[in-house]
N, CA and C atoms as an extended XYZ file, in Angstrom:
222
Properties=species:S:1:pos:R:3:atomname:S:1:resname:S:1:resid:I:1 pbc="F F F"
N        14.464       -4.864       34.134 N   UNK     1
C        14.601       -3.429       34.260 CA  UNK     1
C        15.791       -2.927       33.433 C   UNK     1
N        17.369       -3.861       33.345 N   UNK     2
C        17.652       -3.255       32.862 CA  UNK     2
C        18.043       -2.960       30.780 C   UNK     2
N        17.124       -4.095       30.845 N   UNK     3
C        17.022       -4.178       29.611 CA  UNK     3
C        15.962       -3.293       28.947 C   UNK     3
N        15.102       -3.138       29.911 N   UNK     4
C        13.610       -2.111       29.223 CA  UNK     4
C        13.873       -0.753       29.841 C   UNK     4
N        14.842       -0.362       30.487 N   UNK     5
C        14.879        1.124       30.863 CA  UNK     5
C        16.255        1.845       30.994 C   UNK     5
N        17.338        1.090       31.651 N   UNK     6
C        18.499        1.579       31.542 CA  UNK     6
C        19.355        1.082       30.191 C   UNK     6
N        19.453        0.461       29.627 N   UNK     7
C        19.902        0.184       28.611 CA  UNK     7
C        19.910        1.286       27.759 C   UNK     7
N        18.088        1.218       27.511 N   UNK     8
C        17.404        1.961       26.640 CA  UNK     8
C        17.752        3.427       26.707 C   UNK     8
N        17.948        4.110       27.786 N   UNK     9
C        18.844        5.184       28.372 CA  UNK     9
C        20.008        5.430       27.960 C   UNK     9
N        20.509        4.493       28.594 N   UNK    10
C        22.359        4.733       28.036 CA  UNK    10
C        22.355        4.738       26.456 C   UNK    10
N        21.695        3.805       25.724 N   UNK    11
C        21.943        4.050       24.394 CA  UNK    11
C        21.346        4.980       23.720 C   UNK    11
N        19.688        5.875       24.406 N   UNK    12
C        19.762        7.592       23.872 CA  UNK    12
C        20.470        8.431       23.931 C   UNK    12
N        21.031        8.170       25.188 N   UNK    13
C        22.093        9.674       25.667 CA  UNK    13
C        23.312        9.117       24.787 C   UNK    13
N        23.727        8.147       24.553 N   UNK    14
C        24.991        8.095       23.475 CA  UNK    14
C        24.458        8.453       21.979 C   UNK    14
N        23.571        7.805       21.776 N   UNK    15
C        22.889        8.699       20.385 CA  UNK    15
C        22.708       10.043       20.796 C   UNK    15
N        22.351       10.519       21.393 N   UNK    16
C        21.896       12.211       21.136 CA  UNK    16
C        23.209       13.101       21.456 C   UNK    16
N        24.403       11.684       22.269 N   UNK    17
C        25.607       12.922       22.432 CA  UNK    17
C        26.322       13.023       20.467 C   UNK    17
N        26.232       11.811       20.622 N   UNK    18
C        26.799       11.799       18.840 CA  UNK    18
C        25.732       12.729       17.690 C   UNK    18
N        24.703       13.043       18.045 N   UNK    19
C        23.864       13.645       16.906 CA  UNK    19
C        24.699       15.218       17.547 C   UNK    19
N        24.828       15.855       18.736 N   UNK    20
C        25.232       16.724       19.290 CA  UNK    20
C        26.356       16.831       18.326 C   UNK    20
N        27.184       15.522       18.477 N   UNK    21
C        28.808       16.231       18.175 CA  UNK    21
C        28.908       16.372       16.542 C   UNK    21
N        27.823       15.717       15.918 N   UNK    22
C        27.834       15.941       14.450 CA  UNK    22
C        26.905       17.054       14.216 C   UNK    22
N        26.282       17.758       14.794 N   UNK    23
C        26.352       19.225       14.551 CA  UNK    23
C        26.446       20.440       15.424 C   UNK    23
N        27.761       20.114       16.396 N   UNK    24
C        28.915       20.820       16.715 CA  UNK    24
C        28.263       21.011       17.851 C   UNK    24
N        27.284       20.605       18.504 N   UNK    25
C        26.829       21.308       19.530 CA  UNK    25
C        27.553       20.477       20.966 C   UNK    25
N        28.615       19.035       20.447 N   UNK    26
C        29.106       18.685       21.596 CA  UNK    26
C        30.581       18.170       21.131 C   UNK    26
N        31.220       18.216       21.686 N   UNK    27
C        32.658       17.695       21.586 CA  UNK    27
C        32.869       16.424       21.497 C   UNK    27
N        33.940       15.344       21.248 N   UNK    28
C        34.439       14.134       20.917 CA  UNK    28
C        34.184       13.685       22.311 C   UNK    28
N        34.604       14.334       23.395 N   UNK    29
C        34.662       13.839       24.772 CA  UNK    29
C        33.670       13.054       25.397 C   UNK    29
N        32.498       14.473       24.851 N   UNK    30
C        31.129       13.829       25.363 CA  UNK    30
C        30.279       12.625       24.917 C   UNK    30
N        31.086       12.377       23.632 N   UNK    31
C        30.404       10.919       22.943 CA  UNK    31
C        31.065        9.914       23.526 C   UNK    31
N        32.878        9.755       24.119 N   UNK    32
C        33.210        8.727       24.334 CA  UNK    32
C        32.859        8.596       25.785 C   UNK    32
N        32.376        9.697       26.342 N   UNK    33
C        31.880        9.358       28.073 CA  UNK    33
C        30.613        8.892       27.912 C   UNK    33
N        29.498        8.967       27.363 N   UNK    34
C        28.268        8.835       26.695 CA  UNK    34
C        28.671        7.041       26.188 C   UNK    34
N        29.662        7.134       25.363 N   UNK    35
C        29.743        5.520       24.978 CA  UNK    35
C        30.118        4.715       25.939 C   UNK    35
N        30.829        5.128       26.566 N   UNK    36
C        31.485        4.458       27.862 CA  UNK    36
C        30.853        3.989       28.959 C   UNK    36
N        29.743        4.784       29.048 N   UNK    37
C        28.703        5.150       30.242 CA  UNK    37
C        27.565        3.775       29.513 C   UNK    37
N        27.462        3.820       28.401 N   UNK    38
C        26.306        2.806       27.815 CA  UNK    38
C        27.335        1.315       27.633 C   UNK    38
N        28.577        1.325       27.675 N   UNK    39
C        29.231       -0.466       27.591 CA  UNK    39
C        29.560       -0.575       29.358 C   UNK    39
N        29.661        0.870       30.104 N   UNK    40
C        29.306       -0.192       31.375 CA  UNK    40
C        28.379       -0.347       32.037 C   UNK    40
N        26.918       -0.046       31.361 N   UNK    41
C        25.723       -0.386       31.671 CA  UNK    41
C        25.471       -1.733       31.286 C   UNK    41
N        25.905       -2.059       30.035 N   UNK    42
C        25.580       -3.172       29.260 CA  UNK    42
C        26.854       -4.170       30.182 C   UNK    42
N        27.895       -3.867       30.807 N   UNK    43
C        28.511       -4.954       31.163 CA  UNK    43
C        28.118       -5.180       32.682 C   UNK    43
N        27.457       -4.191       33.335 N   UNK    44
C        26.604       -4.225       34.618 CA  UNK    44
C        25.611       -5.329       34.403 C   UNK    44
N        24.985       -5.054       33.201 N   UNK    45
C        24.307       -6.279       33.041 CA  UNK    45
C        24.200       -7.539       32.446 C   UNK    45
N        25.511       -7.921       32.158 N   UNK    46
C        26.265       -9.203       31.525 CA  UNK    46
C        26.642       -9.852       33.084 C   UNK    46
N        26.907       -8.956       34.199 N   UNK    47
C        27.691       -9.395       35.695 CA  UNK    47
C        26.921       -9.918       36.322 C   UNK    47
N        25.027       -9.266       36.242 N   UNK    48
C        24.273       -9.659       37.250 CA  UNK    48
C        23.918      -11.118       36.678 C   UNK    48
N        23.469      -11.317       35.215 N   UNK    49
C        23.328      -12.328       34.591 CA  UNK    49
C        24.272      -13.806       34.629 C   UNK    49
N        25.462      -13.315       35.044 N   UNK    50
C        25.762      -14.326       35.314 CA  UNK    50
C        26.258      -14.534       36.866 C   UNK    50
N        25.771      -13.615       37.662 N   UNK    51
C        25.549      -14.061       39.223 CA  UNK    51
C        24.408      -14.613       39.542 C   UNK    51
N        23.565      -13.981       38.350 N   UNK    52
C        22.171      -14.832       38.833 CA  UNK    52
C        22.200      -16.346       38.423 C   UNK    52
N        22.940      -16.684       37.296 N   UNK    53
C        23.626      -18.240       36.810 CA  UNK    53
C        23.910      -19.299       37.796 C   UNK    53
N        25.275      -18.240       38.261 N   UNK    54
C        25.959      -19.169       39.539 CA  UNK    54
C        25.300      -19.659       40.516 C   UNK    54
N        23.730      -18.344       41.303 N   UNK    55
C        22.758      -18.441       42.350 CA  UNK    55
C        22.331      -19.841       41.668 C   UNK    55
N        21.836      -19.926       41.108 N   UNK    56
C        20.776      -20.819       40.409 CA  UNK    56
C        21.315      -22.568       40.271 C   UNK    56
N        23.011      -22.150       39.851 N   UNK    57
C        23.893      -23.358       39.899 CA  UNK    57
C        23.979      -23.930       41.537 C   UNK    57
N        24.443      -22.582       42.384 N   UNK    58
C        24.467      -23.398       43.760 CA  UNK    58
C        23.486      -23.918       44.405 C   UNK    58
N        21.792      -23.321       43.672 N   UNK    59
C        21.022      -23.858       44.936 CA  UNK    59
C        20.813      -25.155       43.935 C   UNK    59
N        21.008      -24.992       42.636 N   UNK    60
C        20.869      -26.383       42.122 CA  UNK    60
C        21.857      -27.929       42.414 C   UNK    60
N        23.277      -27.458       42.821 N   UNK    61
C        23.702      -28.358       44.087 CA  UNK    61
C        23.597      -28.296       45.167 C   UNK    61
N        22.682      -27.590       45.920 N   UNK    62
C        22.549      -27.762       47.278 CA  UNK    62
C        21.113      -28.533       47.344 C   UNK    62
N        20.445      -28.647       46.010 N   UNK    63
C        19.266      -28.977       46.552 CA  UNK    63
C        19.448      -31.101       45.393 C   UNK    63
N        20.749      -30.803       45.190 N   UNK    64
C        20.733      -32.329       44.878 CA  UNK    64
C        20.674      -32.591       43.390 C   UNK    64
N        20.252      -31.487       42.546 N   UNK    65
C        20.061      -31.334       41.164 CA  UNK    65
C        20.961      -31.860       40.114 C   UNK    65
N        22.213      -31.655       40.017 N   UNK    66
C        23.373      -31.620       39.276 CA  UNK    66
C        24.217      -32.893       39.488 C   UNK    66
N        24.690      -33.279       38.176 N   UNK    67
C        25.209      -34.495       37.852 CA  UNK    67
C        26.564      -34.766       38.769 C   UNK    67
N        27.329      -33.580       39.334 N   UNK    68
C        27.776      -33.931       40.222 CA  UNK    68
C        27.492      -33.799       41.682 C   UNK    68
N        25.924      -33.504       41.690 N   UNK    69
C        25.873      -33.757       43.565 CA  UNK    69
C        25.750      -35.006       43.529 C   UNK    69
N        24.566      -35.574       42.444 N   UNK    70
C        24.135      -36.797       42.277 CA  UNK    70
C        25.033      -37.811       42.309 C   UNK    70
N        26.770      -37.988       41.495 N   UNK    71
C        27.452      -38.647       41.476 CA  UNK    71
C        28.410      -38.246       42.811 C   UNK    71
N        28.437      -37.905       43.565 N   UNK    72
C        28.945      -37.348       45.158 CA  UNK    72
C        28.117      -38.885       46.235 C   UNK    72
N        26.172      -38.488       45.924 N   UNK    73
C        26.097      -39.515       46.619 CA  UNK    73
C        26.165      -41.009       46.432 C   UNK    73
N        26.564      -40.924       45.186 N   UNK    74
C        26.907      -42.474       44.476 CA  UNK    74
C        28.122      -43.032       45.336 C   UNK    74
């Protein structure tokens, strides 16, 4: 989702604030809230990506997977 819809979002509304401010119809402000608004979308979704990592790491030692559960029951 947020690669096929919010992303895709945040980076129109930062394009259309910058087409705005290059012909005067928006101020400097509104492009860097507009840019700002689209790198913490994009870092919203750098956070879940790697919580979903860690999920994936713990059930992969809880379920015995990983070179150190394996060397635990050695």
């Amino acid at each position: 989702m947020y690669r096929d819809r919010l992303l895709d979002e945040s980076r129109g509304q930062r394009e259309a604030a910058l087409a705005a401010y290059r012909n005067g119809l928006a101020d400097f402000t509104e492009v860097m809230r507009a840019a700002l608004s689209e790198l913490d979308t994009r870092l919203a979704e750098l956070r879940l990506a790697v919580d979903r990592a860690k999920a994936f790491a713990d059930i992969d030692e809880l379920a015995g997977l990983t070179e150190e559960a394996n060397d635990a029951v050695d």
